[in-house]
N, C-alpha and C positions, 0 to 999 in steps of 0.2 A: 564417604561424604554424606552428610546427611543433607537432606531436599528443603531442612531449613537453610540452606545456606543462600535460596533462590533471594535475589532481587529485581524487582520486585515481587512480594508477596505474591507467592499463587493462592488462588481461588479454594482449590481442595488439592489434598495430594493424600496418594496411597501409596506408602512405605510398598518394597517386599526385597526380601533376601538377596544376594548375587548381584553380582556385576555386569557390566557392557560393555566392550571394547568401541571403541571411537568406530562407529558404523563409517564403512564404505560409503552406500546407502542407504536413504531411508524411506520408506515406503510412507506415501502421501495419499490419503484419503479425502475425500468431502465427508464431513459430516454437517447435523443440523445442529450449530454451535452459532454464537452470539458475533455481530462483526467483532472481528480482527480475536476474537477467542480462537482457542487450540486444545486441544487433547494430546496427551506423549503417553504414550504404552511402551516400556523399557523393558526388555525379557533380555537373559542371556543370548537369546538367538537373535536376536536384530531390536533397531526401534521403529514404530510405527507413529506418523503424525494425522493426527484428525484435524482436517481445521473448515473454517467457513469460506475464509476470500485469501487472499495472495498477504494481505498483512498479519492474519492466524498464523501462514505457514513461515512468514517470516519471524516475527515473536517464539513460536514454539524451537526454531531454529537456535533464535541467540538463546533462548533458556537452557538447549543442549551446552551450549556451550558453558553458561555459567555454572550447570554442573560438570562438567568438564576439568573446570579447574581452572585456575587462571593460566595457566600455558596456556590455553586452547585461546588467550585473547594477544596474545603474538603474532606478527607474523608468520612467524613458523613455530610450530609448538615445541619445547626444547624437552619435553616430555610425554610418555606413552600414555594417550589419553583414554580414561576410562567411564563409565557410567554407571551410578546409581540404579538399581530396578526399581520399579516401580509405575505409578501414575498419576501424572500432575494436568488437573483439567483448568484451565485458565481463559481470564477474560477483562479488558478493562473495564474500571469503574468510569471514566471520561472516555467521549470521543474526542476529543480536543487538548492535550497532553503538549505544551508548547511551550517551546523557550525562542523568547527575542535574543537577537544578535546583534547591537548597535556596529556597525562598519563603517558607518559615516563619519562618527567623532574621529576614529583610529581607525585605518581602513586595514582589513585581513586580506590577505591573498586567496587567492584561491584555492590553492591548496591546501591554507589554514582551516575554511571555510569547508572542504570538503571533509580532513579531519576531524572539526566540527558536528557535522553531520555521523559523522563516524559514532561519535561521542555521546549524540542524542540517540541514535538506532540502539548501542547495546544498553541504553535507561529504556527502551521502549518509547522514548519521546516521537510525536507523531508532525509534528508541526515547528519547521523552523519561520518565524517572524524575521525578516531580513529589514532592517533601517538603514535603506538605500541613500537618502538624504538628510541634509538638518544643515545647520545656518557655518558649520567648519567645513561641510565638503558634500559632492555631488558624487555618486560611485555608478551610476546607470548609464552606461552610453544610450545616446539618442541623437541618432545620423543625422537627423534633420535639424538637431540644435544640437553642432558641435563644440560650440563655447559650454555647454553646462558640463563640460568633464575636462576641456583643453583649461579653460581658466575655472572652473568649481570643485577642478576637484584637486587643486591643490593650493595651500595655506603655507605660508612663509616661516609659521612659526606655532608652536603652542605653550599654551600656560603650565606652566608646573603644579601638579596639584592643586589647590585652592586660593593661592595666597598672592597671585597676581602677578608673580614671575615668570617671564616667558623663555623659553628653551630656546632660542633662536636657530630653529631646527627646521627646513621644509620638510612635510607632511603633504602623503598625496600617494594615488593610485584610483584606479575607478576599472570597473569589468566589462569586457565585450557585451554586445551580442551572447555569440557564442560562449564567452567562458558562463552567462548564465545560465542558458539551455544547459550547460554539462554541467553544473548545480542543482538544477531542476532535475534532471535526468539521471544523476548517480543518487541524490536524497529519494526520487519514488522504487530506486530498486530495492531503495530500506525502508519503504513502508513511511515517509516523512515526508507532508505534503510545506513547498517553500508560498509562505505567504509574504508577497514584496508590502515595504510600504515607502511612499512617497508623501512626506510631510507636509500639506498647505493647511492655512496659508503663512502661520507661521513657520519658523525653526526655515526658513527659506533663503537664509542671506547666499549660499553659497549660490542659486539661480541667479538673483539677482545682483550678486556683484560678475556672473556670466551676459547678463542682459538686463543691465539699467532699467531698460522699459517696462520689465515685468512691474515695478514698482515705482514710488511717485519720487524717486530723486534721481541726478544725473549719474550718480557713479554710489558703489559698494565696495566694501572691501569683504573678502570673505573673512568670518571671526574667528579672531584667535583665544579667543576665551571662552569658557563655559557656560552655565546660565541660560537665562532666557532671554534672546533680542525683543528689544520693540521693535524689527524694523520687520512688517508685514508685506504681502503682495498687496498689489492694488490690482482691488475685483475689479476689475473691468470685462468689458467683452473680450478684449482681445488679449487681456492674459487669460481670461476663460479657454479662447481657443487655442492658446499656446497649451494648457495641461490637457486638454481634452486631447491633443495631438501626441503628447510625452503616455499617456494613460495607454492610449492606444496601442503603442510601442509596447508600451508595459503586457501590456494583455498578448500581445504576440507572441510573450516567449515565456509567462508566467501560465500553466492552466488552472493556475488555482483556482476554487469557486469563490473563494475570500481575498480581496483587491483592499490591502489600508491604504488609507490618506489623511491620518493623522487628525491633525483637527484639535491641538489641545497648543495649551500654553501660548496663548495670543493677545499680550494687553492691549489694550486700546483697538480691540475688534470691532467694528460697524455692526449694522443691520449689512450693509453690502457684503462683506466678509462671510457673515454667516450663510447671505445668500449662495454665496461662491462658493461653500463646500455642499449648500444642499445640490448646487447643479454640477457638478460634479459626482455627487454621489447619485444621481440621478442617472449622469450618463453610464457608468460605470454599470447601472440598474439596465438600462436601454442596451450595454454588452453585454446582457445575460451574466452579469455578475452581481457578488452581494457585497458595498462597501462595508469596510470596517472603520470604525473610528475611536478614540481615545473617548474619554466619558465626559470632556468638554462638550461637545457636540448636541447634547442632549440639550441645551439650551436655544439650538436651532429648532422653528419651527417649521414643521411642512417634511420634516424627513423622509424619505422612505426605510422599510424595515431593513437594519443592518446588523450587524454585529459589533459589540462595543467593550472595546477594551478600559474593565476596571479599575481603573489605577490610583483615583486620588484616595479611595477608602473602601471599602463594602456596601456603604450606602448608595454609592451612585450602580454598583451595578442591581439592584431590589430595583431604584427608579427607573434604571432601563427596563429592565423584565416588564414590570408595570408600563410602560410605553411601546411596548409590543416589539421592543428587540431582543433580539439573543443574545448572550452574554460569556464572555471568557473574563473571570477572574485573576487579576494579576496587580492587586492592591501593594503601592507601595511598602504598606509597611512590615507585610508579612516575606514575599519574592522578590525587592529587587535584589539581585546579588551583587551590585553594585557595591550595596552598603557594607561597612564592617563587621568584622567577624566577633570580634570581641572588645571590648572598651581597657585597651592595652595601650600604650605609646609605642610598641613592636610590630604594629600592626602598620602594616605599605600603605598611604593614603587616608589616615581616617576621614573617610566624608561619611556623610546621613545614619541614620539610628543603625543601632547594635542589632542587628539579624545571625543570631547565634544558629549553629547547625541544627539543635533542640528547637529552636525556636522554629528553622522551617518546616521541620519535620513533624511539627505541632498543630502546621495552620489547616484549617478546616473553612471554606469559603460558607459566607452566612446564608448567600443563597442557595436555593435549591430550588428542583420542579425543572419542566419541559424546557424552560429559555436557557440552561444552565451548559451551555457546550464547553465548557473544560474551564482550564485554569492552565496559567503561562505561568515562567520566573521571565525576568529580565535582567539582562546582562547590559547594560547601558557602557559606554566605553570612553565617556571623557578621561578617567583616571586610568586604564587600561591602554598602555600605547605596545604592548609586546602582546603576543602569546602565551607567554609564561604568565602575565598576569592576569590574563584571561581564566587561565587554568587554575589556579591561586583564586580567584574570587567566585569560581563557579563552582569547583568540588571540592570537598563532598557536599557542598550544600544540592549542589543539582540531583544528587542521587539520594538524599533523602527528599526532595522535592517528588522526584521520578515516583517514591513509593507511595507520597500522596495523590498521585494523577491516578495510578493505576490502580492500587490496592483499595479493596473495599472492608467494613467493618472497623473495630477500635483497634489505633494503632497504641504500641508501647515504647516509648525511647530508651526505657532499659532493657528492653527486647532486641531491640533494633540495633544498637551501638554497638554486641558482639560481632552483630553478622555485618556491622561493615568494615571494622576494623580487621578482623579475625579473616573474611572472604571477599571483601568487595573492594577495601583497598587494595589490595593485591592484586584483583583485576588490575586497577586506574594502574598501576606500579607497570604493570605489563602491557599495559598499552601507554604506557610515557607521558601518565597524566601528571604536571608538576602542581598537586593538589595542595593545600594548605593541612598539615600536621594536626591532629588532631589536638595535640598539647600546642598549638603554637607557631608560628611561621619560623622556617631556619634562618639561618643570619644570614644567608644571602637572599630571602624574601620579602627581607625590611627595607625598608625606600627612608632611614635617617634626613630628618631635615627638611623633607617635603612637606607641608602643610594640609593638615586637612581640615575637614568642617562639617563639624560635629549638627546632627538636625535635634 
């Protein structure tokens, strides 16, 4: 096997002669290598890992395995696995390598969610974004306010694709406590730090059809449709100290340095509105944490320094940087993977612009410099109500996504396209990823008749 076969791209590799038998052991060093970089020394007689922190040794781990062969991403390997010699010195180009996970639209179980994670550890993905909330459902248990998951987190019905027909199907589930900590705590033993977000003050009907008062009318219903609500929180004090109290919760079982609260897509927002997420992101600051927000936000004055998820274009994240926040890239037009695959009528759902696999594997964020901590895809999940089409709208685009987060220098897609089809789908094969075809969805991954909506 040859050591081009890695994904992603390693840094330098040295070829040498002879094989490895699938080591027992492997002998683990500190060296003075770059965070989450590794060193692998392959010799017939055993391998040796060099790395800097726990996420080197982890990365240098799943590379064993990619050369390995795709057995080795089984369960149990149904083959004698062997090694390439050689040495592969490796390191990412991003600290911040993240994909969102929308769960609120269509709520994943937890065991989906941990497969999940599965999924981003062997890209190397460092960072799952979890969208705990938004205006179809609430998934975060909070003892203290137990209508926002008894009545928020379940909806009587959803739309059918885009076209306004509704499935008359309830939809609903929402996570312990507990089932998040063992989220949190199986994703950092892969090296993938889970960043929660709690959407205000729009994208909020599902609170507020649990607690009327959050908002200025007597009753809500949680939405069964897609899109964007008008119907907002009302800033007030006391829904102030309603999220400062959910936040808090939040921060109990999330250790992430990075806490989102959303902050985007809010018509008819106030000056109070706006106030309402800078105090909130203020408190958030007062927990030793660093909010994140969507690149709306940037229109509030008085912020403190946060992190700010790119989304409407490229341009808003150069204006964040220049406003003294740091920046994840995750521009609509380039990563959501929402959107469609190819501009096919075979294709399950067409919603929003054609994001061809080339096409991700193409995108190059416009910013650069010190504010620039990674770049995300999103996986948004109105149109995604199973697993399987989760799986379908995310690979392979997520794994040439992966090669951009990590891999440094010019990339080639006529390069690239052997070694995924040739080595890297046969991984997803072997780990029961039901990916979309390179030629084309099978006929059982077309959704005939569903409506979608072309951007």
């Amino acid at each position: 096997m040859s050591f081009a076969t890695l994904l992603p791209r390693p840094v330098s590799v040295t070829p040498a002669p002879g094989s490895c038998p699938w080591p027992s052991t492997v002998d683990v060093r500190s060296a003075a290598l770059p965070a989450e970089g590794y060193r692998l020394e392959i010799s017939p007689s055993g391998v040796v890992l060099h790395c800097g922190d726990a996420a080197g040794e982890f990365y240098g781990r799943q590379t064993l395995r990619q050369l390995a062969g795709p057995s080795a991403f089984r369960a149990v390997p149904l083959d004698a696995l062997a090694l390439p010699c050689g040495v592969v010195e490796d390191h990412p180009r991003f600290g911040w390598r993240g994909c969102l996970l929308d769960v609120a639209r269509h709520f994943r179980t937890k065991a989906e969610v941990l497969r999940f994670v599965d999924l981003l550890a062997a890209h190397k993905l460092n960072v799952l974004n979890l969208h705990l909330t938004d205006d179809q459902g609430w998934r975060f248990e909070v003892p203290a306010f137990p209508r926002l998951t008894s009545v928020g987190g379940w909806r009587p019905s959803s739309m059918v694709g885009s076209g306004g027909e509704q499935d008359g199907r309830p939809h609903g589930g929402f996570y312990t406590g507990d089932d998040l900590r063992e989220i949190v705590a199986y994703a950092s033993v892969r090296a993938i730090t889970v960043v929660p977000e709690i959407d205000i003050p729009g994208h909020a009907r599902a609170a507020l059809a649990a607690y009327p008062s959050l908002g200025t009318s007597s009753s809500y219903e949680i939405w069964t449709a897609w899109g964007i609500s008008t119907s907002l929180l009302d800033p007030s004090e006391s829904t102030l100290d309603f999220f400062r109290r959910v936040f808090d919760h939040l921060l109990e079982i999330f250790p992430s340095k990075v806490i989102a609260l959303g902050g985007d897509e809010t018509p008819g927002a106030t000056d109070e509105h706006r106030g309402f997420v800078r105090q909130l992101a203020e408190h958030l600051v007062s927990r030793g944490r660093t909010p994140m927000g969507w690149d709306e936000v940037l229109d509030i004055p008085g912020l403190p320094p946060m992190v700010i998820g790119s989304w409407q274009n490229e341009t808003a994240g150069q204006q964040a940087a220049s406003a003294g926040h740091d920046v994840v890239m995750c521009p609509e037009q380039h990563v959501y993977l929402d959107h469609r695959q190819a501009d096919h009528p075979d294709e399950p759902i067409p919603v929003g612009m054609v994001h061809t696999l080339e096409d991700v594997y193409a995108y190059e964020p416009a910013l650069t410099g010190p504010r620039l901590r990674g770049v995300q895809a999103q996986v948004w999940s109105e149109h995604l109500d199973t697993v399987r089409r989760v799986d379908y709208m995310a690979f392979p685009r997520l794994s040439a996504f992966a090669e951009v987060a990590w891999s440094s220098g010019e990339r080639d897609y006529a390069e690239f396209l052997p070694r995924l089809r040739d080595h890297h789908l046969p991984r997803l094969d072997a780990l029961g990823v039901e990916y979309r075809p390179l030629d084309g969805p099978h006929p059982w991954q077309t959704r005939p008749g569903v409506p979608g909506r072309p951007r």
